[in-house]
C-alpha positions in Angstrom: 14.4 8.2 13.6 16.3 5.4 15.4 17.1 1.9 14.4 15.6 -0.8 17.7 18.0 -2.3 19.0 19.0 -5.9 17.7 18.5 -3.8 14.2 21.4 -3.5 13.5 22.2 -3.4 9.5 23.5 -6.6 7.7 24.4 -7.8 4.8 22.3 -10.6 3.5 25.2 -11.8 1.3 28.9 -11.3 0.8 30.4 -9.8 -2.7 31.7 -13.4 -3.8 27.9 -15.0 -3.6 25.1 -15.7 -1.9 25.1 -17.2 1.2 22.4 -18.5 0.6 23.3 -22.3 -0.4 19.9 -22.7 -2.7 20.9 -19.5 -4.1 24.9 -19.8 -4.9 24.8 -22.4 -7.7 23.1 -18.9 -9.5 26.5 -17.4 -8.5 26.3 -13.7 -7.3 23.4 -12.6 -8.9 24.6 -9.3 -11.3 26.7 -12.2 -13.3 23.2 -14.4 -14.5 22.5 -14.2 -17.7 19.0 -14.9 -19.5 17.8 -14.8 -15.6 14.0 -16.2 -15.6 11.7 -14.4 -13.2 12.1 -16.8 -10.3 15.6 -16.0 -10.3 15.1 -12.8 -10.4 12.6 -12.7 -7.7 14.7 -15.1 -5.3 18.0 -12.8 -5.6 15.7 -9.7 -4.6 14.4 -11.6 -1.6 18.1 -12.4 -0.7 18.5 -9.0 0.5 17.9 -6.7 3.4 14.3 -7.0 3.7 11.8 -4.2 3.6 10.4 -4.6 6.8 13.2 -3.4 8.3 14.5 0.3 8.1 17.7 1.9 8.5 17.7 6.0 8.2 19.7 6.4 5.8 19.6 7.5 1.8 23.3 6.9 1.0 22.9 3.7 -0.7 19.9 4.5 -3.1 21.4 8.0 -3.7 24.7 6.3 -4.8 22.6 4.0 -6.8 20.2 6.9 -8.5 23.9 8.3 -9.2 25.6 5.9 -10.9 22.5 5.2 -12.9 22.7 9.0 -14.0 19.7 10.2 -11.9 17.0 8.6 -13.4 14.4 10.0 -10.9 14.9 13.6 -11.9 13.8 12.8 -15.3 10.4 13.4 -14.7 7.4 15.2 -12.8 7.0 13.2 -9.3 3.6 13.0 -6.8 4.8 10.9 -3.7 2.3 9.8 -1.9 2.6 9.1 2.3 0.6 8.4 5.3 -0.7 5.5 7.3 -3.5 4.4 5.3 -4.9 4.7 1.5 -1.8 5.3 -0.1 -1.9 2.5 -2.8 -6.0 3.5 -3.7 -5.0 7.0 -3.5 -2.2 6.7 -6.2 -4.5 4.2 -8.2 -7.3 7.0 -8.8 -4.2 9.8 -9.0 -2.9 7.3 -11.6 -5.9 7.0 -13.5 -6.8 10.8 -13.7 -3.4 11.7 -14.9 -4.1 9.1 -17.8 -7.1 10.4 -18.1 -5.6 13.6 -19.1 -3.5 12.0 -21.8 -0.1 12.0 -19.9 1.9 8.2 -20.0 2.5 7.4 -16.4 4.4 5.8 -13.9 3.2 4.2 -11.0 5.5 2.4 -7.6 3.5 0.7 -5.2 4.2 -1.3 -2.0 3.7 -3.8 -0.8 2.1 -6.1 -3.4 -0.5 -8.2 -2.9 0.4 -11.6 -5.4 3.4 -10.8 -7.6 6.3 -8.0 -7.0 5.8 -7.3 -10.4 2.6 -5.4 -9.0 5.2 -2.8 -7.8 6.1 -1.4 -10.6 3.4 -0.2 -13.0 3.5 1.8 -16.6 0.6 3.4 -18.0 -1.4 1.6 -15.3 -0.6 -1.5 -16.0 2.0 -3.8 -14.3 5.0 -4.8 -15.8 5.2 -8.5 -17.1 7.4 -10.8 -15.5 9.8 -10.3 -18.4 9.7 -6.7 -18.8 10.1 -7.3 -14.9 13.2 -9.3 -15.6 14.6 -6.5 -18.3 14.4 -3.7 -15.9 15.8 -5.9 -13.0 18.9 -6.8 -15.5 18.9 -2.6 -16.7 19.9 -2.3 -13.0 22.2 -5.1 -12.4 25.6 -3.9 -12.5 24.5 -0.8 -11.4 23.4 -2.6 -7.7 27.2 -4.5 -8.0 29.2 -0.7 -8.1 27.0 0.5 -4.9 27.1 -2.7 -2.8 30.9 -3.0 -3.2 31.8 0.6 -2.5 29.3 1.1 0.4 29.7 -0.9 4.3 25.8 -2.1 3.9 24.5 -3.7 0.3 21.5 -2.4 -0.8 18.2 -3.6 0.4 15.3 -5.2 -1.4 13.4 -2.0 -1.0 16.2 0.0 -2.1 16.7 -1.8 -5.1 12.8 -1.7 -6.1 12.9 1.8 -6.1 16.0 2.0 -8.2 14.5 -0.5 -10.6 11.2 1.2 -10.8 13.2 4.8 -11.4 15.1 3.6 -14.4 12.6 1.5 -15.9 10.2 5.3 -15.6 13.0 6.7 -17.0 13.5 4.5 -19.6 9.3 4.6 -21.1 10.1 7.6 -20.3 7.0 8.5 -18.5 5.5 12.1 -18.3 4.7 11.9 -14.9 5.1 9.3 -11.7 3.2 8.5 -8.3 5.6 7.0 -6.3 4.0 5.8 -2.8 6.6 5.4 0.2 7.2 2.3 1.7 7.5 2.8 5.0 7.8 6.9 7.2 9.0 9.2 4.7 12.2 11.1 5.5 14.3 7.9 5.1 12.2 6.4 2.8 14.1 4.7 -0.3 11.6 6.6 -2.4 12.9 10.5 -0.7 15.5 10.0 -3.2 12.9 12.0 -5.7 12.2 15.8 -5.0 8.3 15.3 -5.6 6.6 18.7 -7.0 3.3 17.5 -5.6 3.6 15.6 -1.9 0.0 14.2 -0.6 -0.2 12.9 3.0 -2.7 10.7 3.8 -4.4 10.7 7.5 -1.8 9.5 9.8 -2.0 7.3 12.8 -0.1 5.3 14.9 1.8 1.9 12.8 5.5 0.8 12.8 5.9 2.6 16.1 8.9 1.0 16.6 10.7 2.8 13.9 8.5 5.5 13.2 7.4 6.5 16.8 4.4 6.5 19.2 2.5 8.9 18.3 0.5 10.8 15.5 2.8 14.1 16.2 5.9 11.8 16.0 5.1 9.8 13.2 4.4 12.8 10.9 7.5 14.5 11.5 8.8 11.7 9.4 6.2 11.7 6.9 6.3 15.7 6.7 9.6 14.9 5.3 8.3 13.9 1.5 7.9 17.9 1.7 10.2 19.5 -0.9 10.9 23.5 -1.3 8.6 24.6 -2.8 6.1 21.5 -3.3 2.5 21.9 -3.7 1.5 19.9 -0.3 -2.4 18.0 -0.3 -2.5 17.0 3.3 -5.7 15.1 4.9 -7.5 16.0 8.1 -4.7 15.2 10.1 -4.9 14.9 14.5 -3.6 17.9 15.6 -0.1 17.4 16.8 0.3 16.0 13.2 -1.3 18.8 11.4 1.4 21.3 13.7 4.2 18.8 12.4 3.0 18.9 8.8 2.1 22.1 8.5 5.9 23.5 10.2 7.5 21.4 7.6 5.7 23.0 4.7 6.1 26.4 6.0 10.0 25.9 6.3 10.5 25.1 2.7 8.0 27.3 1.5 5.8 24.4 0.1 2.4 25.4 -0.5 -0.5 23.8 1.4 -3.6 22.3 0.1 -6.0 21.3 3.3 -8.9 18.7 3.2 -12.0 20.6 4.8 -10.7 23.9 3.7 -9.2 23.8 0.5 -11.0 20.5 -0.6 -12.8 17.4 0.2 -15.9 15.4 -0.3 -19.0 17.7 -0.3 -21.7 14.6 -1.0 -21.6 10.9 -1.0 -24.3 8.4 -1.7 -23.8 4.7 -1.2 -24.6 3.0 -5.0 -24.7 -0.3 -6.3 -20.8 -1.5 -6.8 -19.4 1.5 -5.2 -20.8 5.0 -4.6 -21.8 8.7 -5.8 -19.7 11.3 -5.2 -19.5 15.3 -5.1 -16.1 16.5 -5.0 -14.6 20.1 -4.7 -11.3 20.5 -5.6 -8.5 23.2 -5.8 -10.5 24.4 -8.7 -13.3 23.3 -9.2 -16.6 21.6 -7.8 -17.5 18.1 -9.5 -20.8 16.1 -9.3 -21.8 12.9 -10.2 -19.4 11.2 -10.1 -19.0 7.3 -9.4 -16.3 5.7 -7.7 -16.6 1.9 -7.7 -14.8 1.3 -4.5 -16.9 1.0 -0.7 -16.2 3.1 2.2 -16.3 6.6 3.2 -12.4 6.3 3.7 -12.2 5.8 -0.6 -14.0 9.2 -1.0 -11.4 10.7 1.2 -9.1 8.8 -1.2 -11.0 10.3 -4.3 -10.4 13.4 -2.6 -7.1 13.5 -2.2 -6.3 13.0 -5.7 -8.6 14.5 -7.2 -6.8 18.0 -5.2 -3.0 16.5 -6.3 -4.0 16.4 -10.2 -5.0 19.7 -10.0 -2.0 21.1 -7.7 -0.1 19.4 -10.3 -1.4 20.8 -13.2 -1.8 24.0 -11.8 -4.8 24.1 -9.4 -6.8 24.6 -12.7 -10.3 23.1 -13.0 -10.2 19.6 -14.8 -12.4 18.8 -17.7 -15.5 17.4 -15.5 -15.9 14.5 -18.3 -12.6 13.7 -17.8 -12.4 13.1 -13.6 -15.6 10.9 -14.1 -14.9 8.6 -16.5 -11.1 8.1 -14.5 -12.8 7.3 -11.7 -14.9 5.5 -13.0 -12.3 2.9 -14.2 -10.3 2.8 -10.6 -9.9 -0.4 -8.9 -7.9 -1.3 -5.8 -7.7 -5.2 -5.6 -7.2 -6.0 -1.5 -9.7 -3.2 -1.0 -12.8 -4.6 0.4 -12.7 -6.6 -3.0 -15.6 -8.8 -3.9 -14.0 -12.2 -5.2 -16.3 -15.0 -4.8 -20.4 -14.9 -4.1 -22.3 -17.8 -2.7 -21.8 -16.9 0.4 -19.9 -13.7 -0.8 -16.1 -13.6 0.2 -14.3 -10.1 0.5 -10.8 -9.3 1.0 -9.5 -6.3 2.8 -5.9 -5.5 3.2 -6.1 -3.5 6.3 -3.3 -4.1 8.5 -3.6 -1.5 11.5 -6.4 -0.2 13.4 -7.3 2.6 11.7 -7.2 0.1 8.4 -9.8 -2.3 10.3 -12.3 0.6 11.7 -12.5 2.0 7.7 -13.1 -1.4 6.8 -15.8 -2.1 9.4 -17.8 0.8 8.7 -17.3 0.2 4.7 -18.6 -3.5 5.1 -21.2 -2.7 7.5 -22.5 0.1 4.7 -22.1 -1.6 1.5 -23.0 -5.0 2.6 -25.8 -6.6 4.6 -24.4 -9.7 5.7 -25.9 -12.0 8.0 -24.0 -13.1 9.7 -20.4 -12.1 8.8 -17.8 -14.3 9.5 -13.6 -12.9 9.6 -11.0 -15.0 8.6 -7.9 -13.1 10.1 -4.6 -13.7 9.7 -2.1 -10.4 11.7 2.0 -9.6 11.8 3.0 -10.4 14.8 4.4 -6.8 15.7 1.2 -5.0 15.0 -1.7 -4.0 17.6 -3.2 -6.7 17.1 -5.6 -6.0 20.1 -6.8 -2.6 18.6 -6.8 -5.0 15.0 -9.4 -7.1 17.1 -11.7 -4.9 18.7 -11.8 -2.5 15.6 -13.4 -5.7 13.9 -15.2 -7.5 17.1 -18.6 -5.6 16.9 -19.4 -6.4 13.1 -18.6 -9.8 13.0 -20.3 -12.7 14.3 -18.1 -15.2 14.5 -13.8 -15.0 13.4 -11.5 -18.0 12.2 -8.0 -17.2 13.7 -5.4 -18.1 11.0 -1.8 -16.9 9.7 0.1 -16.3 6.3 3.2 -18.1 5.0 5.5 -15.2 6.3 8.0 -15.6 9.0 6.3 -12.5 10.7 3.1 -13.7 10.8 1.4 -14.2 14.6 0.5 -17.8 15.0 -3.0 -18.8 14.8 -3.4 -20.0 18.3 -2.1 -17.3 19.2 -3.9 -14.8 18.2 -7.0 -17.2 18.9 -6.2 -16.7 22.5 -5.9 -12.7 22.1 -9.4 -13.3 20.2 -10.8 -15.0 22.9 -10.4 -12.0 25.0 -12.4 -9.7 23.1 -14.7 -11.5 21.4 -15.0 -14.2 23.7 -14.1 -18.3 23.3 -17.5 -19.6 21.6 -16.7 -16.9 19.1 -13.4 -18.0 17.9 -12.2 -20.5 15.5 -8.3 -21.6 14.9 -7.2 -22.9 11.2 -3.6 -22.7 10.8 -3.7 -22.8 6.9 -5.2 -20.2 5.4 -7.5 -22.4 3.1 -9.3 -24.2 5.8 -9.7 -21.1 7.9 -11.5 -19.5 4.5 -13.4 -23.5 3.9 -14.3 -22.6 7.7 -15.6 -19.3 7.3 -17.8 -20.4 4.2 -19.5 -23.2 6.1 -20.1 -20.6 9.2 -21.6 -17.8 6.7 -23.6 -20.7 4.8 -25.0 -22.9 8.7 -28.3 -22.5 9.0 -27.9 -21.5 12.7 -28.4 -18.0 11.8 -31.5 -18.3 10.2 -32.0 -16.7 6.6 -30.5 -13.0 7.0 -31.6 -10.4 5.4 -28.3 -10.2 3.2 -27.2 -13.7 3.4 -23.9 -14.9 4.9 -20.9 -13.1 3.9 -17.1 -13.6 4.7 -14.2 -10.9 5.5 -10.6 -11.8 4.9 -8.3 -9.5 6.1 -5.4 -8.4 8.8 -2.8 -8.3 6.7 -1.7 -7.6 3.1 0.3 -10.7 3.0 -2.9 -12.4 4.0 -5.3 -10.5 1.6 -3.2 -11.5 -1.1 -2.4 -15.2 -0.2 -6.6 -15.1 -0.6 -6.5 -13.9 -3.7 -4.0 -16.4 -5.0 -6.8 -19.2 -3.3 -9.8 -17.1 -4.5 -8.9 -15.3 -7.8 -8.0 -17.0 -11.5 -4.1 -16.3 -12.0 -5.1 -14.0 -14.9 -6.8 -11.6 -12.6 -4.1 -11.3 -9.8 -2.9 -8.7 -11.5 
């Protein structure tokens, strides 16, 4: 992996204090005492942040050492690929509890709250056990960013936070999903006994690379010696790459159409039926409250990491429905208003937006369905675009608060080109793009469809979850 050019590392403060003026009256941030979580939260987004990457593991390896290794302290399942990572650990999540084991669960990026990222016994921490494990950490983060050139970043310091505090339940077992690639990820730190990898297609070429083949030579890296290794239906220059990885550290593979998979799917009200096999066993009726053929594959996948981690044994069948059963994925094709019905899908690449178009195009009959979609500017925004153009009618061009967020005119004018200008609608601020969308979905233009109007945030995590703040009582966004 290389760093772009212009990339080069920083750091985002100095050891005397921030250099951030709002933030230096706090003083450097390991000296606050009885932080609040908005400190806490605002000294964290003072550093390096995670959308930048520089291969390297020296600083969270000098961190997980100080700290006495937290990370080895327990049984890990890291979880990479482009797409479905955070479902996929959900259900894996769930079906570990379901077995009576405490858990651990990191997960990135987070919709609302970064809080979200860190989750025991499936269940986010609060903002002041958030705050507790941040403080845990503290002067921990001060040793490594004053013996190393580069202070640790955001990320970084998440997964060191989210190792400790795992340590500290102490958990039985953790599903730790990587941030960004794999080989440099922060999370790599951990030597995973069970690695699943998710399909993988082209995102973040810029650090990861330009291809499926290149892209999952970094993702192969999650691959420990001797790991049990559940790897999706993969294109085949990543399959080669993946597949060379595990057999040069003797990690034992566990393929989807040959060693498991979904054998039967049925679409059902609020979700759909499912007939898994697994490593050991075959499992019927089960119901996955989720949309979209892309959430069996999810169910799939860990369904076959539970049982490479317990053994490959065959699972009590009671057991694996009533976990999934109870999964949720909020940002995934999530209902959260009706009258017209308003869904929020996280997808961010166009693989993301083609598993969402067929999902709302077979759970849903909307009519007509109107996108509300905000983009990064440094995705394929294009591919984003036509991946969504055929199933909606109409699309309000917007952006979230981020700094990396495409402008809404301009991605009206990439809009304009695919879906053509009496299609396209520009509302910089996210709530009038979605007021827009409603009135589209409810104008009697379109005639009384069969399913009634329906609206489809999406484009973007960051935008899916600004949504959620707009659309969802505080006490859910969780």
């Amino acid at each position: 992996m290389t760093v772009p050019p212009g990339d080069v590392p920083y750091r985002p403060y100095d050891r005397g204090g921030f250099q951030n003026s709002s933030l230096a009256s706090l003083g450097y941030w390991t000296a606050m005492t009885n932080p609040t979580y908005a400190e806490v939260e605002r000294a964290l987004l003072a550093r390096w942040p995670e959308s930048k990457l520089e291969p390297s593991l020296d600083r969270i390896r000098a961190l997980c050492r100080v700290m006495g290794d937290p990370q080895s302290a327990y049984p890990v399942i890291q979880i990479t690929g482009t797409n479905g990572k955070t479902s996929t650990g959900r259900m894996i999540d769930a079906l570990l509890r379901g077995l009576g084991l405490r858990t651990g669960r990191f997960t990135s990026p987070h919709l609302v709250s970064m809080t979200e990222r860190i989750s025991i016994d499936g269940e986010p921490l609060s903002e002041d056990l958030f705050v507790e494990a941040y403080a845990d950490v503290a002067a921990y983060a001060q040793v490594v960013d004053d013996s190393q050139p580069v202070a640790l970043s955001y990320f970084e310091l998440m997964v060191g936070i989210a190792y400790q505090a795992f340590a500290d339940a102490p958990v039985d077992a953790a599903v730790v999903e990587v941030g960004m690639g794999g080989t440099w990820d922060a999370t790599n730190v951990a030597d995973a006994s069970v690695a699943v990898i998710t399909p993988v297609a082209v995102d973040h070429s810029r650090y990861l690379g330009d291809t499926p083949g290149d892209i999952a030579v970094e993702k192969a890296g999650i691959i420990k010696q001797g790991a049990q290794v559940v790897v999706a239906r993969q294109p085949e220059d990543a399959a080669s790459e993946i597949f060379a990885r595990a057999s040069e550290v003797g990690a034992t593979l566990h393929r989807e159409g040959v060693d498991f998979g979904v054998v039967e799917r049925t679409p059902a009200l609020a979700g759909q039926m499912l007939t898994l096999q697994g490593i050991g066993a075959t499992y019927d009726e089960v119901f996955l409250p989720l949309f979209g053929a892309h959430q069996a594959d999810n169910a799939a996948y860990a369904l076959a990491a539970v049982e490479a981690f317990t053994g490959g044994k065959e699972l009590d069948a009671q057991i694996v429905r009533d976990a999934f059963a109870e999964v949720t994925s909020p940002g995934r094709l999530e209902v959260v208003r009706r009258s017209p019905t308003v869904v929020l899908d996280a997808a961010h690449n166009p693989a993301g937006a083609r598993a969402a178009a067929e999902a709302i195009q077979e759970a849903f009959s909307f009519s007509p369905l109107i996108g509300v979609v905000g983009v990064m500017a440094d995705k394929e925004v294009d591919e984003i675009l036509q991946a969504l153009e055929p199933v909606m009618a109409e699309v309000v061009c917007t952006q979230n608060s981020t700094d990396r967020a495409m402008p809404a005119h301009e991605l009206a004018d990439i809009a304009e080109g695919i879906f053509g200008s009496e299609r396209v609608h520009v509302a910089k601020g996210l709530p009038d793009a979605i007021e827009k969308a409603v009135s589209l979905a409810e104008s009697e233009r379109y005639g009384e469809g069969v399913g009634g109007g329906g609206v489809l945030v999406t484009g973007s995590v960051v935008t899916a979850g600004e949504a959620r703040v707009l659309l969802v009582p505080k006490e859910s966004n969780a």
